[in-house]
Every structure is written in C-alpha cells, then in structure tokens.
C-alpha positions, 0 to 999 in steps of 0.5 A: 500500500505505501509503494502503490501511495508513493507511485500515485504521488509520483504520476500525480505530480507527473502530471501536474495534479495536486493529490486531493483536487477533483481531478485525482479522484477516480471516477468510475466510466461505466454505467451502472443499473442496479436492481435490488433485492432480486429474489431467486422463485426457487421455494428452496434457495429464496437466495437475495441479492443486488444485480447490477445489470451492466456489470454482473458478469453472471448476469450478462454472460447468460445473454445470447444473440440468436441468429435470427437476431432474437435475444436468448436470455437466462438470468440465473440464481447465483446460488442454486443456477435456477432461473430468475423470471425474466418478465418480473425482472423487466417489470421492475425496470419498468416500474423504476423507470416511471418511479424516476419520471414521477420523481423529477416532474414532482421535484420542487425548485430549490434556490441555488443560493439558499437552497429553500424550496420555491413558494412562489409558482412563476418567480424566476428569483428566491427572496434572498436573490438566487435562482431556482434551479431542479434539485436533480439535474436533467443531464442527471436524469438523461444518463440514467434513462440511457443506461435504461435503454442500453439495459432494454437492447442489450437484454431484449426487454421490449416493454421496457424498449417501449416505456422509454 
C-alpha cells in the first residue's frame, strides 16, 4: 500500500495534479443499473441479492444473440443456477423507470443560493436573490434513462424498449 501511495504521488505530480483536487479522484466510466433485492422463485434457495445489470458478469454472460437476431436470455440464481423470471425482472425496470419520471416532474425548485424550496409558482428569483434551479439535474436524469435503454437492447426487454 505505501509503494502503490508513493507511485500515485509520483504520476500525480507527473502530471501536474495536486493529490486531493477533483481531478485525482477516480471516477468510475461505466454505467451502472442496479436492481435490488432480486429474489431467486426457487421455494428452496429464496437466495437475495443486488444485480447490477451492466456489470454482473453472471448476469450478462447468460445473454445470447440468436441468429435470427432474437435475444436468448437466462438470468440465473447465483446460488442454486435456477432461473430468475425474466418478465418480473423487466417489470421492475419498468416500474423504476416511471418511479424516476414521477420523481423529477414532482421535484420542487430549490434556490441555488439558499437552497429553500420555491413558494412562489412563476418567480424566476428566491427572496434572498438566487435562482431556482431542479434539485436533480436533467443531464442527471438523461444518463440514467440511457443506461435504461442500453439495459432494454442489450437484454431484449421490449416493454421496457417501449416505456422509454
């Protein structure tokens, strides 16, 4: 651990970053979807766990691309290999989907200053002089419906190809 710390330093200072700026920090560039408590249906294993439907390897190796270019998907219990049902996967994506919907058309303004809720419905300005912005960001929001869809194609989920 020290060598690896010294060698982080050395590059950082290699590169000209300072060591606790943002620009150190590691930001993971892969998309992630996760699904929590996922429930085996075997009456015997009931074994729960949290997928992450992009990084999973267990989960997306049980994909396969058939040759008339259908999708073949067998997502399996990490314990008991029994399979998960598949329609209940997607219908839980799907209920995630419009739960993120809901959640950003019924999210209140908050000033970017005081960070008080907006009372006043037209006012583009908070009594304290700041704007209101979203709390969650659109761009947030886009991301996360990307990785949706990349889920949707990738497992053949057409309800969810559909929602989106």
């Amino acid at each position: 651990k020290p060598d690896v710390d010294t060698m982080k330093r050395g590059l950082l200072k290699l590169l000209q970053v300072r060591e606790f700026s943002q620009a150190a920090k590691f930001v993971n560039p892969s998309r992630s979807v996760v699904l929590p408590d996922t429930f085996c249906t075997n009456e015997f294993c009931s074994a729960s766990r949290d997928v992450d439907l992009c990084k999973e390897e267990d989960f997306c190796s049980g994909v396969s691309r058939l040759p008339d270019g259908s999708i073949n998907t067998e997502l399996k219990c990490h314990v008991c290999d029994h399979l998960y049902d598949r329609d209940a996967i997607e219908m839980r994506l799907v209920q995630a989907l419009h739960q993120l919907v809901m959640s950003y058309n019924q999210q209140d303004l908050r000033c970017n200053k005081c960070k008080r809720a907006a009372s006043v419905m037209l006012s583009k300005h908070c009594a304290c002089s700041g704007t209101f912005e979203h709390a969650t960001k659109p761009e947030a929001v886009m991301d996360r419906l990307r990785a949706l869809l990349g889920v949707a194609s990738f497992y053949g989920f057409q309800w969810l190809t559909e929602e989106l």
